[in-house]
N, C-alpha and C positions, 0 to 999 in steps of 0.2 A: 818446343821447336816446331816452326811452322815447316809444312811441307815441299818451300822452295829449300830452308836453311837443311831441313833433314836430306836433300835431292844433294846439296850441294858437298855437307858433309861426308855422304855415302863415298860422294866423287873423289875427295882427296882421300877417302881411306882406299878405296878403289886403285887411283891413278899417282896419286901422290901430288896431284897440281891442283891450283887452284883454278874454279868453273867460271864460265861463264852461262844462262841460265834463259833459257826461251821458249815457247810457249804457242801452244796454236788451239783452239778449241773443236770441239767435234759442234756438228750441227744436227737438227731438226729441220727436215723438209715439210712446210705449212701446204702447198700444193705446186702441182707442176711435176710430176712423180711418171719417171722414164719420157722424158720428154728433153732432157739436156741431149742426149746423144743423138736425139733428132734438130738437134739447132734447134730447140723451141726454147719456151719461157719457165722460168722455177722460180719457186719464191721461198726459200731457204732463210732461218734464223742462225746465227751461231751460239753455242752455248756455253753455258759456264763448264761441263766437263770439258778436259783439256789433255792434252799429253807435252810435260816438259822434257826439254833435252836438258842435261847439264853438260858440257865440250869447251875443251880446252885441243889447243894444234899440239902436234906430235912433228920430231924433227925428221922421222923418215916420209914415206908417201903409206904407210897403212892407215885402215881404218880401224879401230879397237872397239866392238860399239855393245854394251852390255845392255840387256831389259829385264829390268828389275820383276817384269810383269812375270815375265817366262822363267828367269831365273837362269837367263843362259848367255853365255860372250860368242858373239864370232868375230873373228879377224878378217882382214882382205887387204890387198893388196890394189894399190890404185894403178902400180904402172908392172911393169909392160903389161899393156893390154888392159882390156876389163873384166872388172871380173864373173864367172861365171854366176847364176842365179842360183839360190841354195834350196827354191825349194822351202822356205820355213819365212818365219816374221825376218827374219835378216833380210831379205829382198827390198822391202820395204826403205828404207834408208839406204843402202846401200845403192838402188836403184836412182836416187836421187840423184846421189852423189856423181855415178856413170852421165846422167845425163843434167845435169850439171857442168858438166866437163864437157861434153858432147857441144852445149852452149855456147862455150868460150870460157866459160868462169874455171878460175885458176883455184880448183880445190885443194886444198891441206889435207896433209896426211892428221889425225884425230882421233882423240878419245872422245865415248859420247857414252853419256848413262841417260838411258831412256824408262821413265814413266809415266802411264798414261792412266786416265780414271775414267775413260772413255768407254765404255760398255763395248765391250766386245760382240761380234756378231748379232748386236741389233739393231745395225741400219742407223746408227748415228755419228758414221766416219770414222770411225778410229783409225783407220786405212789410211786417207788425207789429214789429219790430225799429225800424226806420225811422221807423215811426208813434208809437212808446212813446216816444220817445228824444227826436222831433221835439216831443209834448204837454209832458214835462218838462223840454224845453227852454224852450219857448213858457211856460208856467205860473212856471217859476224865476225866468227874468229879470223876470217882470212883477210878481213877490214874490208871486202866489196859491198855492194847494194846492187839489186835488181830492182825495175817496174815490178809492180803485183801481176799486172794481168801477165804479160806472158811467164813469169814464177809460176802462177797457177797451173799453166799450160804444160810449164815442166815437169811439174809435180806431175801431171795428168804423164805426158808419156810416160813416167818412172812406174806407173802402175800396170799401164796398157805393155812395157814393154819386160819388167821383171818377174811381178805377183802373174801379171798374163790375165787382170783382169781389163775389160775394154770400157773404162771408167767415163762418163762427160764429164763437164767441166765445174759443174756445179761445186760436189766438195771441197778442191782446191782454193777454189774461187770466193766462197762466202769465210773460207778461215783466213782467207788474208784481205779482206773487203767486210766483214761481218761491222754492226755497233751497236753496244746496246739499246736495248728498248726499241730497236728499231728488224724488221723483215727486209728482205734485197728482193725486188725483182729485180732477175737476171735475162737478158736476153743472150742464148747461148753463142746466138750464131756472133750476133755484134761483140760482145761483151760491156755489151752498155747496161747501164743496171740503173736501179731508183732505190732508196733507201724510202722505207714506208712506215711511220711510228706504231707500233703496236700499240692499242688503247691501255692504259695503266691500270683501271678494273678488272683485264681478263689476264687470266694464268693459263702458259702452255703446260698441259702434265701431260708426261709421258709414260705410257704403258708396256711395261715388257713384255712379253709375254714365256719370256726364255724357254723359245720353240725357234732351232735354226734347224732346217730340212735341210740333207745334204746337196739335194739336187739345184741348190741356190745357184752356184755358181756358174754350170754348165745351160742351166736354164734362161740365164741372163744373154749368157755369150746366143740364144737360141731367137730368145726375143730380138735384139738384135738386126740378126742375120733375117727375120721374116720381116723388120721395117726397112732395111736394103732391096729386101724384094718387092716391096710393095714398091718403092721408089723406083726403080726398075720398071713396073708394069706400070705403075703410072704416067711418067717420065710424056711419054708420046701424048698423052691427053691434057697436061697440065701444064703450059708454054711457061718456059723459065726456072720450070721447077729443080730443087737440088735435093729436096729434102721435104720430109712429111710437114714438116714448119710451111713449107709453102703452097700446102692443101687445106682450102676449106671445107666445115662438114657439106655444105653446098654442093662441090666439087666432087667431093668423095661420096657422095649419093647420086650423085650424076654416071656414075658409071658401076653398078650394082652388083655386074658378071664377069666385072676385070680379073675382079681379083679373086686367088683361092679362098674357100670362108675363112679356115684361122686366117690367114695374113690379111683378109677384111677388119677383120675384131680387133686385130693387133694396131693395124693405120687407124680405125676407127677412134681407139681410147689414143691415141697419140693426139689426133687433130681436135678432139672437143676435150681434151686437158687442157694443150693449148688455149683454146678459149675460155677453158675456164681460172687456170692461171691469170689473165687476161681481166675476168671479170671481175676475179677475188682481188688484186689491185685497185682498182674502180669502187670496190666497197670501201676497203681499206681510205682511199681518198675521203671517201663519203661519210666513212667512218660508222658503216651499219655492219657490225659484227653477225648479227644475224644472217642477211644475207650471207655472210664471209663464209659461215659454218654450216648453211645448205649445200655449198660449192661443195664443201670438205666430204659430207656424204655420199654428193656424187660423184665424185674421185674416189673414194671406196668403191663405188658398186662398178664402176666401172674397170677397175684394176682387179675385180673381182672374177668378173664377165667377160667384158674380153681380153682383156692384156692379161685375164689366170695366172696370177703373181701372190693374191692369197693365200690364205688355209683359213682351217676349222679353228683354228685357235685366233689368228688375228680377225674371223668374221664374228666370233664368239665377243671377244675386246671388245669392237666396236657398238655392237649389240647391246652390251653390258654398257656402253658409256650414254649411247644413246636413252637410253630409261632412266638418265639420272638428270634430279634438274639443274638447273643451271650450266650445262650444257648446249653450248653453243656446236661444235660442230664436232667430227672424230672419223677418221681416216688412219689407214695403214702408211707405214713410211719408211722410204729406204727400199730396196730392192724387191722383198717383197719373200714370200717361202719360211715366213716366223720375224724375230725382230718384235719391231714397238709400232703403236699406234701413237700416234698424237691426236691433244684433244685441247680445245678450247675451251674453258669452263671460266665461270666467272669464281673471283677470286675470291669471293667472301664463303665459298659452296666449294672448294677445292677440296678441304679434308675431311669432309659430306662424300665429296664425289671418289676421294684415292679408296676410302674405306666400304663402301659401295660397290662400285667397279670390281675392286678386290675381290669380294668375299663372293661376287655371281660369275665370276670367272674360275674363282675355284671352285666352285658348285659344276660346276659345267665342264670342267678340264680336270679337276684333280691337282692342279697347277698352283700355287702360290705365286704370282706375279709380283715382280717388281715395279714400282709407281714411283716418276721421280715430279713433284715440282720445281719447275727450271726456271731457271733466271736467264736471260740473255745476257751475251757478253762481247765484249770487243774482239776484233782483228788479231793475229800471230803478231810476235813480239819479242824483244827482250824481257826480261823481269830485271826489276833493277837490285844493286847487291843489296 
């Protein structure tokens, strides 16, 4: 029994009803990393890990919604009012649901059994995964459609306004826009995007490092708040500006005593991501992976240096990927404070380079790392029966 028919059966031992069965994938950030929540450019893959819902409607207004992952149920209650945030994985879906409604969209009361394969706390969505998966489940059973782009949008408040993380746009955005074999540049501010083919000789492998610092999450919210300020100090010198997106390194060296040093460092790796997001498209066109994967390094050092989103264990990854051949490029990804690196390595040197990488990262950490070779994969979805 494959693992939609096992999701599905779970559901009617579960619920008693028969599912309905949908699907959204987590992603890999290629470059353009904290630079969504400045209106700037990402260039995000979606992948084949996934988290399915199985949901069938319910004749009152609750939510019933179990995770097979956690091994736990909560309920809610859709009306009067909304309902309160729980604090735990429940926010997450539930969150949807509230601002869903908030939307116009006329949500059902539903059972939902939730599994996800999505690696948890390492920077490969399973946040948005959960969220995509949970709206088109919620939308399918109750027979509506939405556009993607503002779906995405929604999914995005349901995060900034439940979990209370202050997300951009980017995860939502590539699990309902993602396709195989192919990268998205996203332009945040527009949401205009390019689909850009990944050469079929190179493999994304991704490296775990399974190191999540707790201070991830209040450090984010910190980062943040010092690219507000720089936009703020900058504002009077850079006409029309809204947003670090609308500073050149030109610009931003033009004025060298504006700004406090961290919140320099901070606008700094914002404005030449940007460009290099930028650039790393441009190769991709040209189709010189090489260049693609010098980008990638300097997107490490720079998330290193000034936007300090690092550690000793994902500087360790990279380090270890970079000495291996066929290696093209290797960068940290996702938020940042532990998590996975991704790396571009040519295909035929992939199980050369998982086996490699491994074994000098655990020399070096004490760590056994998880190493996944990934496949790209299509946009959220139904699964069919």
């Amino acid at each position: 029994m494959n693992g939609t028919a096992q999701l599905r059966e779970n559901f009617r031992q579960r619920f008693g009803t028969e599912p309905r069965v949908f699907r959204a994938p987590g992603r890999v950030n290629l470059i353009g990393e904290h630079t969504d929540y400045n209106d700037g450019f990402v260039m995000p893959a979606a992948l084949g890990f996934e988290c399915r819902v199985a949901a069938a409607a319910r004749a009152d207004r609750k939510l019933v919604i179990h995770s097979e992952n956690f091994s736990e149920t909560c309920s809610v209650d859709l009306l009067p009012g909304e309902p309160p945030r729980a604090g735990n994985w429940c926010d997450y879906p539930v969150g949807v649901a509230v601002m869903l409604g908030r939307a116009g969209f006329n949500v059902p009361g539903a059972n939902l059994l939730i599994r996800s394969d999505v690696p948890l706390g390492a920077g490969l969505s399973s946040s948005a995964a959960i969220e995509v998966a949970t709206a088109c489940a919620l939308l399918g059973i109750a027979g509506q459609s939405a556009d993607r782009r503002p779906l995405a949008q929604i999914c995005q408040r349901a995060e900034h306004e439940y979990p209370g993380v202050r997300c951009g746009i980017m995860d939502p955005f590539i699990a309902l826009h993602g396709l195989a074999g192919h990268a998205l540049l996203l332009d945040c501010r527009s949401l205009d995007f390019e689909r850009l083919p990944l050469p079929a000789e190179v493999s994304i492998v991704i490296c775990n490092t399974l190191v999540r610092h707790e201070l991830a999450s209040g450090e984010y919210n910190r980062r943040r708040a010092d690219c507000e300020e720089a936009v703020r100090l900058l504002a009077a010198r850079v006409p029309g500006m809204r947003a670090l997106r609308d500073v050149t390194p030109e610009q931003l060296e033009a004025h060298p005593s504006l700004l406090p040093e961290r919140v320099a460092r901070r606008a700094r790796h914002v404005v030449t991501e940007n460009a290099r997001a930028q650039h790393a498209a441009a190769a991709l066109r040209a189709g010189d992976i090489a260049r693609f994967g010098r980008l990638m390094f300097e997107s490490h050092a720079s998330l290193r240096d000034d936007y300090e989103v690092s550690c000793r264990e994902l500087d360790v990854m990279v380090q270890a990927a970079a000495a291996q051949p066929g290696v093209y490029g290797a960068r940290m990804t996702g938020g940042g404070f532990g998590g996975c690196t991704v790396n571009l390595v040519e295909s035929r040197r992939a199980a050369e380079f998982t086996e490699a990488a491994s074994g000098a990262y655990l020399q070096a950490t004490g760590i056994r790392p998880e190493i996944y070779a990934c496949y790209t994969a299509d946009a959220a979805g139904e699964i069919a029966a």
